[in-house]
N, C-alpha and C positions, 0 to 999 in steps of 0.2 A: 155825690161823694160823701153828704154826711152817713147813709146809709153803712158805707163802707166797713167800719168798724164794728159794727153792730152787728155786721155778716159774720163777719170773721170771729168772732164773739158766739154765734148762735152757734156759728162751725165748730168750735174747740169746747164749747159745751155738747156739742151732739158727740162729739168723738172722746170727750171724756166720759159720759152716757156710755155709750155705745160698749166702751174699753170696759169700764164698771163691770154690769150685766154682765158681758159675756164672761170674766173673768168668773161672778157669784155664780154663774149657770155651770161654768166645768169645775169648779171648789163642789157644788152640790153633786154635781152627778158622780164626783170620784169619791163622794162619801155614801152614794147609794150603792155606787157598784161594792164598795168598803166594806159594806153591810150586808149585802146582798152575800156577800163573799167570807163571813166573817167565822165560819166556820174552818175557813183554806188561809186567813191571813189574821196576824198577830199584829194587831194595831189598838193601841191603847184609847178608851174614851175620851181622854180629855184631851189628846190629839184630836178627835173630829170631831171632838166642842167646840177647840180653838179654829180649828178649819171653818167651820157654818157660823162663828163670832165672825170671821173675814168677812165672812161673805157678804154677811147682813152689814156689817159696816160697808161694803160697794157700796150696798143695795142701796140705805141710806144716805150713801154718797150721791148718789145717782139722783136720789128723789131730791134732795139738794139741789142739786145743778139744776134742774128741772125749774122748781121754786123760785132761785135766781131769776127764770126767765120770765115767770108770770109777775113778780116784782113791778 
């Protein structure tokens, strides 16, 4: 039973992990396609600055959670 919490704990950091990433991997790929595209679409730079700022802040969230665990 002590283990208990500690489960639950690694769970809700892997699923905040998890949520992270995946969220900074579709921010990235919708600023490639962005780009890729940018000839066809009217999107301002410092819109996918602040887009790829999100991201890395996941990301950094992520390597956070992570750190907590090796704590």
């Amino acid at each position: 039973m002590n283990n208990e919490p500690k489960k639950i704990a690694l769970c809700e950091i892997k699923d905040s992990v998890d949520a992270n990433l995946t969220g900074a991997a579709a921010i990235i790929d919708c600023v490639r396609v962005i780009s890729e595209k940018s000839g066809e679409l009217v999107c301002r730079a410092d819109s996918l600055s602040l887009a790829l700022h999100h991201a890395l802040k996941m990301i950094d969230k992520s390597k956070a959670d992570v750190a907590s665990i090796e704590a």
